[in-house]
N, C-alpha and C positions, 0 to 999 in steps of 0.2 A: 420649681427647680428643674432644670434641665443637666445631664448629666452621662458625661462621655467617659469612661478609663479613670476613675475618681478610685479605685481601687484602696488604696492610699488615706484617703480623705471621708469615703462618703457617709462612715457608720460616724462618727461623733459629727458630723454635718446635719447628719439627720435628728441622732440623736438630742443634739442640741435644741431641735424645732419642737421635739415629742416634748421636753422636758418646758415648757412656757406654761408660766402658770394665769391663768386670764379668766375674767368673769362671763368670756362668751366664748362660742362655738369656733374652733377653725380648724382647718383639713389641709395637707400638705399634698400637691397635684406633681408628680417626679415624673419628668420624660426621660428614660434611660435606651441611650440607643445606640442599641449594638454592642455594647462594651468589647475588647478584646481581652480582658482582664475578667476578676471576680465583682465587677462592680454590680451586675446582675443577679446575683445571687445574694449581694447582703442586701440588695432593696426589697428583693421577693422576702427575706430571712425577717427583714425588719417592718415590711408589710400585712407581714402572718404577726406579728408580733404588734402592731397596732394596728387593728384590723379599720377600725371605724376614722383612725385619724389620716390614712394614707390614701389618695388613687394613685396607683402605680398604671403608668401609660410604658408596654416593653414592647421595644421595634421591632419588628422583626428584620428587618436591614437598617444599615447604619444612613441614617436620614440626613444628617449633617445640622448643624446649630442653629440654622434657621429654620428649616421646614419642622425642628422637633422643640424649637422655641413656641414656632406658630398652634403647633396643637393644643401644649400645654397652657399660653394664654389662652387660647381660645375658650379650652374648659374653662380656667379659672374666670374670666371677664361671665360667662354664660354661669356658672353655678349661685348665680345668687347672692352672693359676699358682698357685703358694703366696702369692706377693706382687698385689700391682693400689698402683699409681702412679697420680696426677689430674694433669693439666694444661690447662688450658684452651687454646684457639687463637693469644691472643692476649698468653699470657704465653711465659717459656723459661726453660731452664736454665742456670748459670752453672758448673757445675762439673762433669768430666766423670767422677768418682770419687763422686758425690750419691746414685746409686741404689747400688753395692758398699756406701758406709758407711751405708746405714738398712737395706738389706737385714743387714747384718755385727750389726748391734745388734741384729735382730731376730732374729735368727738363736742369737745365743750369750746373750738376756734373753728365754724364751718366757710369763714372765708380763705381757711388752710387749705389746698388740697395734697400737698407731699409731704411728709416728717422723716429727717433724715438723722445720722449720728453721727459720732464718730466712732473710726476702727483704728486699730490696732494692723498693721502689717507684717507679717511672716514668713522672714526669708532666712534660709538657710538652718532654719529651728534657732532662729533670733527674730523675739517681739519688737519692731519697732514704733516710731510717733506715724502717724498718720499725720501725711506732709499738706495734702489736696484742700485741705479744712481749719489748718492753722489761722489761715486771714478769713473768715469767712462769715458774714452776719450772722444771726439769731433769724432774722427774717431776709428773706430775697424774693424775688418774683421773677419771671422769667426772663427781662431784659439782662438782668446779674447772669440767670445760668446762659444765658447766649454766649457769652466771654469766655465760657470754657465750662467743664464738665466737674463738679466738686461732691458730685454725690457717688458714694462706694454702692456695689447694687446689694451688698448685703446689707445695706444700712436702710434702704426705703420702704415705705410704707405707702401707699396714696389710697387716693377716692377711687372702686372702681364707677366706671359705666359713665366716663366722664366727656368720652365722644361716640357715635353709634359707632364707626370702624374706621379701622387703619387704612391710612393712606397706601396704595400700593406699592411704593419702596418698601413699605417697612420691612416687610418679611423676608428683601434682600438685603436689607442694612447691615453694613458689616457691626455696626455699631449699636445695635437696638435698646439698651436702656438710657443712652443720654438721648436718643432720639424719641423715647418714649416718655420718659423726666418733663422735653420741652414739649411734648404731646397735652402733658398735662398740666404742664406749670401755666397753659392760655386760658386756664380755668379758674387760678388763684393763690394764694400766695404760697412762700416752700418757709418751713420749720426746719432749724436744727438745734437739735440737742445736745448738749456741750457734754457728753457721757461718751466713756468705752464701753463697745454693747456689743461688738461683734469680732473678726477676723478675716481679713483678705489675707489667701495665701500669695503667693510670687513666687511662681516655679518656673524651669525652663520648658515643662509642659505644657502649662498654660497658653490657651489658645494668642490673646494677645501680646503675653509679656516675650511670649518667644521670637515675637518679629523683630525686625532689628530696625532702629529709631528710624532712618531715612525709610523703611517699609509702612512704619506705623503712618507718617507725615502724609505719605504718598494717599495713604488710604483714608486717613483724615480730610482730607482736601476733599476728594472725589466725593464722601460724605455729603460736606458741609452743601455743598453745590450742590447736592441732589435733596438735601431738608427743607433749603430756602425759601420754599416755593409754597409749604405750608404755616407760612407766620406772615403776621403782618408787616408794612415795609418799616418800620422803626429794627424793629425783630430781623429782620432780614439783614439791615444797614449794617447791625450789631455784628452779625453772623459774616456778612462778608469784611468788615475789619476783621476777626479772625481767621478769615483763610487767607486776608492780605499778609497776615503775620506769620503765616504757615507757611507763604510762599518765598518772602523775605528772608525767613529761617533757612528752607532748602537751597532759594540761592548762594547763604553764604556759605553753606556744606559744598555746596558744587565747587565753590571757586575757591575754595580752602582744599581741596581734594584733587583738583587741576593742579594749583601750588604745589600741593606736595608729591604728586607725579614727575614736574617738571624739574624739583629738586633733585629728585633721584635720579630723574635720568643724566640732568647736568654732574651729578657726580659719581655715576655709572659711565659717561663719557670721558672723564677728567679720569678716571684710574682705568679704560679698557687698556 
């Protein structure tokens, strides 16, 4: 878990991880960096309060989401674990048996390597359908997640130690758990499980949902262009129809937003 200004969110996020009830050992790794709020203080509060299940990593300056994403997998990849779980700060867990049944499938299917769920989305203090998963197999493999991105990061589960290291984008990826999803779906197949197990919030805080869609496109593109390189050329082919579709998308925004420039100005001409 990495975790910025969660203020708000982080103690029943946490909370939620503490309360798993499972027949094996696992430890919760929080990079909290810098907060300008009390986010630092309920991770210390809630650290002293699970002393053996917590490493608490506190910055001493605000590192930004990738350099304090990097440390934290890094523990997590290095400490041993046959499994690594994602959750962001300001999401949580809904079911306290979520990590025993994707550990259990992954455990008794080893040609699985990611098990994922569905969530629940929360906007506005309104639960909604989690829309990303409605059409989505039981089983996929990476050629499916090519075509887009259908896994919530609080919902995965995978194999660790499934490549020796990251390719050197990753740790400037604006994007890094669909880039890390297709890291590891070249290893085997992806599970999901037709269960609500968790919660993505959707705030105007939130680092992604705050951009605004012609931002997001922009930055999805530049992405995709920059992953390509590590798949093979089926994988790849897949990947660039998606940015072709990306591109396609933002031309009609351009030339829908030209239109309606010229509209106005024709009828800002016709009444000066």
């Amino acid at each position: 878990m990495i975790t910025y200004n969660h203020e708000s969110f982080i103690e029943e996020t946490i909370e939620s991880m503490m309360t798993q009830k499972t027949n094996f050992e696992y430890k919760l790794f929080i990079g909290e960096d810098f907060s300008k709020d009390n986010t630092r203080e309920v991770c210390v509060r809630l650290k002293e309060k699970y002393p053996n299940k917590i490493d608490l990593f506190l910055n001493e300056k605000n590192l930004g989401a990738n350099l304090n994403a990097k440390q934290i997998f890094k523990a997590c990849f290095e400490s041993g674990a046959k499994y690594i779980a994602l959750c962001e700060g300001d999401d949580y867990w809904t079911d306290p048996l979520k990590l025993q049944k994707q550990v259990d499938f992954l455990e008794a299917n080893p040609d699985y390597v990611i098990c994922y769920h569905k969530v629940k989305v929360l906007q506005n203090g309104i639960l909604k359908e989690d829309t990303i998963t409605q059409e989505v197999a039981e089983t996929t493999t990476i050629k499916d997640l090519a075509k887009g991105n259908y896994i919530h990061t609080c919902s995965v589960v995978f194999k660790n130690n499934l490549f020796e290291k990251f390719p050197e984008y990753f740790h400037k990826s604006p994007v890094g758990d669909y880039f890390l999803h297709m890291l590891n779906a070249r290893y085997g197949k992806i599970k999901f499980l037709d269960e609500y197990m968790g919660v993505y919030r959707l705030h105007e805080t939130s680092v992604w949902s705050s951009k605004t869609q012609i931002k997001r496109e922009q930055i999805w593109r530049e992405f995709l262009k920059n992953i390509r390189k590590n798949f093979d050329k089926e994988v790849q082919e897949i990947l660039d129809n998606q940015l072709k579709q990306y591109k396609i998308s933002h031309k009609k925004r351009r030339i829908a937003s030209i239109k309606k420039f010229i509209k106005r100005f024709l009828f800002f001409k016709r009444n000066k």
